[in-house]
C-alpha positions as CSV (number, residue, x, y, z in Angstrom):
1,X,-15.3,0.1,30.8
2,X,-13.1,2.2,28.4
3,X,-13.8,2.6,24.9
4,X,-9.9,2.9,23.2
5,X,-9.8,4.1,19.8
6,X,-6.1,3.9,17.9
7,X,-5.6,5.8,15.0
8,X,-3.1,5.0,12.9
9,X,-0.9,8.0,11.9
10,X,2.5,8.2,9.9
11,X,3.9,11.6,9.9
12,X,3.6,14.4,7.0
13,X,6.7,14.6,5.3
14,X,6.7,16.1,1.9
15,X,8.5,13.0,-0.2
16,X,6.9,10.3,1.8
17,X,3.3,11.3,2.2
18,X,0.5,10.7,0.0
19,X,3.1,10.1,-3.6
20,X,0.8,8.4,-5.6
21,X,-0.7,12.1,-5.5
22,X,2.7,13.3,-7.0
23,X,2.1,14.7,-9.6
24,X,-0.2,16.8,-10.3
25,X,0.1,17.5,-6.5
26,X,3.8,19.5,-5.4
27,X,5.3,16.9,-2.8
28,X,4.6,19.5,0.0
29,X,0.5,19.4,-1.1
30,X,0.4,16.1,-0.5
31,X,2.3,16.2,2.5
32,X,-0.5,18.9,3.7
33,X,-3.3,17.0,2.7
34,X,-2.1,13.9,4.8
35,X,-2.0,16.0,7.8
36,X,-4.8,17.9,6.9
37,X,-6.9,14.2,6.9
38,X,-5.0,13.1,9.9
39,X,-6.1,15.9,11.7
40,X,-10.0,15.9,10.8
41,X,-10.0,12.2,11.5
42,X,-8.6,12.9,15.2
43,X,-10.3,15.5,15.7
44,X,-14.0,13.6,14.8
45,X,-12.6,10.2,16.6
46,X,-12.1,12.4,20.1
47,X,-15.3,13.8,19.7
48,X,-17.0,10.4,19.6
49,X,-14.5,9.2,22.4
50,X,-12.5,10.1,25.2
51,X,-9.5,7.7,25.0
52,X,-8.1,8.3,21.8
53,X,-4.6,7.6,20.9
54,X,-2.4,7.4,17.9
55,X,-0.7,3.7,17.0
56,X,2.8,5.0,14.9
57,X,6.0,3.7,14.3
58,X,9.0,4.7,16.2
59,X,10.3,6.7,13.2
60,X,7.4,8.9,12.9
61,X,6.9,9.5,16.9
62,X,8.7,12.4,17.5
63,X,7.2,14.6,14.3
64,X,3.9,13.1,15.6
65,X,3.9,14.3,19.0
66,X,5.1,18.0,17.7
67,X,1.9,17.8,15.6
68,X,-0.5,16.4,18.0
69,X,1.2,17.1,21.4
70,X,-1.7,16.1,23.3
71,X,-2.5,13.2,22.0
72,X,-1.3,10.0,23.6
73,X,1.0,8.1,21.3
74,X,1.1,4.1,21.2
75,X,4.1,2.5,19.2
76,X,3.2,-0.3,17.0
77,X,4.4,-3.6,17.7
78,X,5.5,-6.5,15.0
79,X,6.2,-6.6,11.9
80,X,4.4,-4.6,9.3
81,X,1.0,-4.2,9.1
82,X,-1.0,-7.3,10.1
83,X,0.7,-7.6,13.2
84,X,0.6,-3.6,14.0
85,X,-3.3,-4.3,13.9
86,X,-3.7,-7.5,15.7
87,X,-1.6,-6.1,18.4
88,X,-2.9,-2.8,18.3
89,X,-6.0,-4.7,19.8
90,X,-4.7,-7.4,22.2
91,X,-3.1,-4.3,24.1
92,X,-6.1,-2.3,24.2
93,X,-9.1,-4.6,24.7
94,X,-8.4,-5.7,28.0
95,X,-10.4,-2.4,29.9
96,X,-13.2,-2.6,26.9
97,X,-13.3,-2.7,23.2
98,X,-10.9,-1.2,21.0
99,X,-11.1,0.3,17.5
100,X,-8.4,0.7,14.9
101,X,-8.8,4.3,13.0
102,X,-6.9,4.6,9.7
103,X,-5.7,8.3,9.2
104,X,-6.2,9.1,5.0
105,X,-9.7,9.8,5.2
106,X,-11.6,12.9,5.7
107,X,-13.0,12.2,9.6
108,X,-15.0,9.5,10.1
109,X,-19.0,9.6,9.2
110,X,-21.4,10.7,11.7
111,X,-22.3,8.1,14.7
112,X,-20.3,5.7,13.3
113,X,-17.9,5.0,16.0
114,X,-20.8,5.1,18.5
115,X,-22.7,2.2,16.2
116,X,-19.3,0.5,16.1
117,X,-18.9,-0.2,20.1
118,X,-22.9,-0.6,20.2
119,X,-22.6,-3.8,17.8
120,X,-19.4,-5.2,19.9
121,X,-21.8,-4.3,23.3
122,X,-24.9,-6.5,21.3
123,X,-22.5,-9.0,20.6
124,X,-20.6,-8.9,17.6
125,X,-17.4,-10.2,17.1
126,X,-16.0,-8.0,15.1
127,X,-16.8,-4.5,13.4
128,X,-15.1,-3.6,9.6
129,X,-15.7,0.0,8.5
130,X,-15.3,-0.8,4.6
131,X,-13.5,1.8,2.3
132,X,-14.5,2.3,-1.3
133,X,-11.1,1.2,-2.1
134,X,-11.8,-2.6,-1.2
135,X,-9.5,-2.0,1.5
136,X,-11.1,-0.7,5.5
137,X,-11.3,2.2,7.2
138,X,-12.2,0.6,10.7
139,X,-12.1,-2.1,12.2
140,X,-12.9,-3.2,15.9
141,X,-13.0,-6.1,18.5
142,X,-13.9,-6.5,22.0
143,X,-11.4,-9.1,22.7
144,X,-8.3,-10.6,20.9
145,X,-8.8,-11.7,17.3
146,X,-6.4,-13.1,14.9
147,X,-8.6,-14.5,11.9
148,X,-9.0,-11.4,10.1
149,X,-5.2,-11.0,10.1
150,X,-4.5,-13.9,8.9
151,X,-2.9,-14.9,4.9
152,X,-4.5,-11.2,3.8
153,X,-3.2,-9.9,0.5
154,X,-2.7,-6.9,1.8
155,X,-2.2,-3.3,-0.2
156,X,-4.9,-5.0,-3.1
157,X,-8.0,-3.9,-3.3
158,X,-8.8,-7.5,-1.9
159,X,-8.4,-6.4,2.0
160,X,-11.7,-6.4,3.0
161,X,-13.4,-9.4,0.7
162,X,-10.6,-11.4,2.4
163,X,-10.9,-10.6,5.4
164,X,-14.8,-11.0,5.1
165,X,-14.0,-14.7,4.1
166,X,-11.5,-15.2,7.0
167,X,-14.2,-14.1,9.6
168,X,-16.7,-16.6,8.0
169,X,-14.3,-19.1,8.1
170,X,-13.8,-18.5,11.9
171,X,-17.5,-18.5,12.9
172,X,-16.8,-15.1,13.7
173,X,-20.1,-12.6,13.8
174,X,-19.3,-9.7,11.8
175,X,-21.4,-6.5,12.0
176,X,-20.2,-4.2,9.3
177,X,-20.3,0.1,8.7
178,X,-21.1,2.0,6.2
179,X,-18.4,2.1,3.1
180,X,-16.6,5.7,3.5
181,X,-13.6,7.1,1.4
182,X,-10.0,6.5,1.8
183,X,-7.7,9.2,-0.6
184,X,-4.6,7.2,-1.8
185,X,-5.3,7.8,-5.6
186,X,-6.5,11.2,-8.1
187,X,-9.6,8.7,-8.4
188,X,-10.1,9.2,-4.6
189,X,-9.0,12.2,-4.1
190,X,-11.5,14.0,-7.5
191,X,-14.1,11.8,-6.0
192,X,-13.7,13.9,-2.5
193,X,-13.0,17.1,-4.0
194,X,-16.6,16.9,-5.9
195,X,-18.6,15.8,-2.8
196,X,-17.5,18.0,0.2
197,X,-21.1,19.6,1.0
198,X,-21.7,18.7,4.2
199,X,-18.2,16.9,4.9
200,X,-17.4,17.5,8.7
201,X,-13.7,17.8,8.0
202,X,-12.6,21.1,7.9
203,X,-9.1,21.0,7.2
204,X,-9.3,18.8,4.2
205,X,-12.6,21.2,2.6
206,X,-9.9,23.9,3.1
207,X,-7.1,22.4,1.2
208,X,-9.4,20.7,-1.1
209,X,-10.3,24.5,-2.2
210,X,-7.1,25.4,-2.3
211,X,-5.8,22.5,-5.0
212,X,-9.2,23.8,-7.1
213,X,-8.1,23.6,-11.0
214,X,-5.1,21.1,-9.6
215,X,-7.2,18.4,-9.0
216,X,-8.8,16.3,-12.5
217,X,-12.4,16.3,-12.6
218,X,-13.1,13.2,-14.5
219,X,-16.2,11.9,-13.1
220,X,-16.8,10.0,-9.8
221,X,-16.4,6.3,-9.9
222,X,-18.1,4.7,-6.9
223,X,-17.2,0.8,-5.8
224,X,-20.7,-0.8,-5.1
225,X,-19.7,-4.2,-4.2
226,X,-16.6,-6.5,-4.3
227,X,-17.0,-10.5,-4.7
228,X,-13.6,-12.7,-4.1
229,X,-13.6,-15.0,-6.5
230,X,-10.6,-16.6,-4.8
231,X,-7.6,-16.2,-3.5
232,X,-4.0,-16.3,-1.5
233,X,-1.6,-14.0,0.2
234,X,-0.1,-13.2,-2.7
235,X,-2.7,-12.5,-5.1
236,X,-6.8,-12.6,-5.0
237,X,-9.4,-12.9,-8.3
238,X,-12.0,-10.2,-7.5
239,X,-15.1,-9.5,-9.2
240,X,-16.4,-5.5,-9.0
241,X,-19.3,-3.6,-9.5
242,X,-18.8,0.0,-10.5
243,X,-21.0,3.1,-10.3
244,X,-19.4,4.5,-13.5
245,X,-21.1,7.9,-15.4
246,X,-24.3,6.7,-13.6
247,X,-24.2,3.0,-14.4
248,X,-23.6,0.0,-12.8
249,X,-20.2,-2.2,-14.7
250,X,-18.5,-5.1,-13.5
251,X,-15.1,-5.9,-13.9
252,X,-12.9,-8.5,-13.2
253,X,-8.7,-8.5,-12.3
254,X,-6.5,-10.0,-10.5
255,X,-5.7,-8.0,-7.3
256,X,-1.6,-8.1,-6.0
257,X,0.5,-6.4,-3.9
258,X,3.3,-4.1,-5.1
259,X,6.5,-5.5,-6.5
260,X,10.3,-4.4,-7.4
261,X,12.2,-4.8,-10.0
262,X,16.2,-4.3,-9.7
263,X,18.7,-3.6,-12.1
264,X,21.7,-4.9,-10.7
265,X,25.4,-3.7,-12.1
266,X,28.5,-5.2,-10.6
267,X,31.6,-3.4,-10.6
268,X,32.6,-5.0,-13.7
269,X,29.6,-3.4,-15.7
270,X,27.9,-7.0,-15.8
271,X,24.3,-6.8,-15.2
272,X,22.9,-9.5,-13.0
273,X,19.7,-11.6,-14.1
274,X,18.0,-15.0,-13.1
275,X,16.5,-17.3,-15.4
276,X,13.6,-19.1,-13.5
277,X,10.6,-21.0,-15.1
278,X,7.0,-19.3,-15.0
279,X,4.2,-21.5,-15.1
280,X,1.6,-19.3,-16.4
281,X,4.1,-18.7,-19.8
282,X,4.8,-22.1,-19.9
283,X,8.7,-21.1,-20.3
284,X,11.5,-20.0,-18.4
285,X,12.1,-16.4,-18.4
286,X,15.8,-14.2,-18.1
287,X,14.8,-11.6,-16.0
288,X,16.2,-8.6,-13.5
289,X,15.5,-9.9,-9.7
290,X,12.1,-8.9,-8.5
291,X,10.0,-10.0,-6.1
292,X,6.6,-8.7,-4.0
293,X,6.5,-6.0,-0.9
294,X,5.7,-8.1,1.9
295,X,3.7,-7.0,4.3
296,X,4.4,-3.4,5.6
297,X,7.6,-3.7,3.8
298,X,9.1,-0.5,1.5
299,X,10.0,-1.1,-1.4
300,X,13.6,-0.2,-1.1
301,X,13.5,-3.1,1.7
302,X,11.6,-5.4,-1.2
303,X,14.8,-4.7,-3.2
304,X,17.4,-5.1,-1.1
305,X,15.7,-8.4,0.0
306,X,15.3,-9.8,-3.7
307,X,18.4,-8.9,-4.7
308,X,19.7,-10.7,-2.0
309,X,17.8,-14.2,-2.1
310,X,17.7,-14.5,-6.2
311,X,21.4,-13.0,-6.5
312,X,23.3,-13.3,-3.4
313,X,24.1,-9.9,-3.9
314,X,24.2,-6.6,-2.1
315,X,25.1,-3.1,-3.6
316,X,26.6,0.5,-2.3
317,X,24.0,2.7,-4.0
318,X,20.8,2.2,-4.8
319,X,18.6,4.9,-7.1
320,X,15.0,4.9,-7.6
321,X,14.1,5.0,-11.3
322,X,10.4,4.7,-11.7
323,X,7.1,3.4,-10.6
324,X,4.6,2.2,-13.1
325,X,2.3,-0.2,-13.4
326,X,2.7,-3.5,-15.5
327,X,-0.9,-4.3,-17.2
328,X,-3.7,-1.8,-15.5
329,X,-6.2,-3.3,-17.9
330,X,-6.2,-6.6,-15.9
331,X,-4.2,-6.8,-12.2
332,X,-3.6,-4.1,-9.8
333,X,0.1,-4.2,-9.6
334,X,2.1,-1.3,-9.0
335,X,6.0,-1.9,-9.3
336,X,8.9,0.3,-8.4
337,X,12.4,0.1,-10.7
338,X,15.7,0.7,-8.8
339,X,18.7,0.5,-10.3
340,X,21.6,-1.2,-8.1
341,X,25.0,0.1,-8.5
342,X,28.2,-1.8,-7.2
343,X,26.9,-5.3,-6.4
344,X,28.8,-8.0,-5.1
345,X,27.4,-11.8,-5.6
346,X,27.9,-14.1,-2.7
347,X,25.0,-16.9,-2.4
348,X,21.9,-16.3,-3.5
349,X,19.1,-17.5,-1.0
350,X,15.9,-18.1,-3.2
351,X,12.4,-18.7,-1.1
352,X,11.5,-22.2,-1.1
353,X,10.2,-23.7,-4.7
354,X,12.1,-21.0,-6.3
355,X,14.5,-22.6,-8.9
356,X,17.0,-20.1,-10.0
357,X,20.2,-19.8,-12.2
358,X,22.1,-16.7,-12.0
359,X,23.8,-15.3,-15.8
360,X,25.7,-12.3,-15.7
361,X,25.4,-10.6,-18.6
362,X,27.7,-7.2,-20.1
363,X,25.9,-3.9,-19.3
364,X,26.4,-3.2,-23.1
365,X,25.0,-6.3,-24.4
366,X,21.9,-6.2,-21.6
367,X,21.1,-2.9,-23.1
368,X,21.0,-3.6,-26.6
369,X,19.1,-6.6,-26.4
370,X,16.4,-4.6,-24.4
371,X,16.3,-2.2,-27.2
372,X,15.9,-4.9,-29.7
373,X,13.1,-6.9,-27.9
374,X,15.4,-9.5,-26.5
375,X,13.7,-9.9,-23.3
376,X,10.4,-11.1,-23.3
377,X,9.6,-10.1,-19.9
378,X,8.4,-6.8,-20.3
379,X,8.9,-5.7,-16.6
380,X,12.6,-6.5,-17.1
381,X,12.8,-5.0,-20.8
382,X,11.5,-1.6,-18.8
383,X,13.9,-2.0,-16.0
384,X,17.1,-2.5,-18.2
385,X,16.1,0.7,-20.3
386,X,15.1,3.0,-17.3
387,X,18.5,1.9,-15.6
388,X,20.4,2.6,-19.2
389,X,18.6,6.0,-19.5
390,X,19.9,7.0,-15.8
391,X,23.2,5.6,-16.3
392,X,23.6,7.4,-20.3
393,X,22.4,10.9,-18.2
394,X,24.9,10.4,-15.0
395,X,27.8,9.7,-17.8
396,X,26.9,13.1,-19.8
397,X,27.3,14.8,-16.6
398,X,30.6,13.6,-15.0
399,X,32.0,14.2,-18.3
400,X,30.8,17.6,-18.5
């Protein structure tokens, strides 16, 4: 019987790795600190096992076999990240159980990959390695499972309460690890930086040293336990308890995936917006086209899709104004601004029980009304005036 662990590894590229870290980390920090984690982790999963094997995509295979030359490398199958899991395991539980590894944390802790197959061997169904995040760090099966894949709001900090639910809801029997640390946030990372005694993760305790007086130090804030309230792909009511300054708080948000929102100018400086109605305003809105990252989707590939179903539209060039997030007090969303220049409308293709009318509005007009508190959809008002600031500073310099 083989024991097949698969961890999952994109490559580190300064630019693409780790930029919620950016700032106050350079782009090329953060791109060392993902390799740095990537290479504890592997390191501390082939010392626990001797099939080990890294589950990529095809875009990040060759940079990841320069890195890790001899480490076997398994391409992921499906679409986006559901599907790069569930498959992950029906193609390697078939000589033994199988476990999934994510790759931004520092190693994995002691014996825990060892308890992990020694639950599946005594008969559980399914083993989640919980992160502090709400999301998981492990998770393992010893045969096919496709419950805890299923209608997951992933990228929220509802991952693992869902999939919790999902397992009860299949009879499975779920054995589960001790929580460990994922670092995709300065909460994460200051959290790591002030407890490294005794990590086993040498790379990272190096480079952590090396960012000392770069990385805040604002007090750790621990997640203790996370209740969903309830939920949907698309969005999940969660309840928290927080270790905060050495007491126990809870909070409650609303937990959702990341989202675009697309300033669209066609070549006749008209800006493109829908107007839709929006049940929890009780009103229809004018907004930019905007929509949620499905699952493993970028969200460049989020705005080109949006901008195609609410507008019938696609665009030459695209430009990447800001990421922000929309109400931090209350849901977890994290949205991304692009501005997209030369769009040409065709049909729009809206998703089903989306009603939309499509207004085409002078650049000029767009903006002022922005400025003047026309729009009262903020996320749109923002869009409009990051898009006018980009356009006012490309104008300055062509003219220059």
């Amino acid at each position: 019987m083989t024991e097949t662990v698969l961890v999952v590894a994109k490559a580190p590229v300064a630019g693409r790795s780790k930029t919620r870290l950016v700032p106050p980390l350079s782009p090329e920090q953060a791109a060392a600190l993902q390799e740095a984690l990537l290479l504890d982790t592997l390191a501390a999963c082939r010392a626990a096992s001797d099939d080990v094997r890294l589950l990529c995509e095809a875009d990040d295979a060759t940079a990841l076999a320069a890195l890790t030359p001899d480490v076997p490398l398994v391409l992921q199958r499906g679409r986006g990240l559901a599907e790069a899991l569930e498959l992950g395991l029906v193609d390697h539980v078939g000589d033994g159980p199988c476990a999934i590894v994510a790759s931004d944390i520092p190693g994995v802790p002691a014996g825990s990959l060892e308890r992990a197959f020694a639950d599946l061997a005594a008969g559980a169904d399914l083993v989640l390695g919980p992160a502090h995040d709400g999301g998981y760090w492990l998770i393992a099966a010893r045969e096919p499972q496709s419950a805890p894949f299923r209608e997951i709001p992933w990228s929220t900090p509802a991952v693992a309460a869902v999939t919790r639910t999902r397992c009860a809801e299949a009879g499975l029997r779920l054995v589960e690890l001790e929580p460990w640390r994922d670092v995709d946030t300065l909460v994460d990372l200051a959290a790591l930086a002030a407890d490294v005694d005794g990590l086993d993760a040498p790379r990272s305790v190096s480079l952590l040293g090396s960012l000392e007086g770069v990385v805040p130090r604002e007090g750790t804030i621990e997640l203790r336990s996370s209740e969903l309230l309830a939920g949907s792909p698309w969005r999940a009511i969660l309840r928290d308890t927080l270790r905060l300054n050495g007491r126990d708080v809870e909070y409650s948000y609303l937990g959702v995936p990341r989202a675009v929102f697309v300033a669209a100018l066609t070549d006749d400086d008209e800006l493109l917006l829908v107007r839709q109605y929006r049940h929890p305003v009780r009103d229809w809105t004018l907004e930019v086209p905007a929509g949620s990252c499905a699952d493993g989707e970028t969200p460049l590939a989020t705005a080109r899709r949006e901008l195609r179903e609410e507008a019938g539209a696609t665009a030459a060039e695209w430009v990447h104004l800001s990421t922000f997030f929309s109400s931090s007090a209350h849901l977890s969303l994290r949205s991304d601004a692009f501005l997209a220049l030369g769009a040409t409308v065709s049909d729009p293709d809206p998703d089903e029980g989306e009603n939309l009318t499509l207004v085409r509005m002078p650049r000029a007009e767009a903006i002022e009304r922005a400025r003047a508190g026309g729009f009262t959809e903020g996320q749109t008002a923002l869009t409009i005036l990051l898009a006018a600031e980009h356009l006012t500073r490309r104008d300055e310099r062509s003219t220059r």
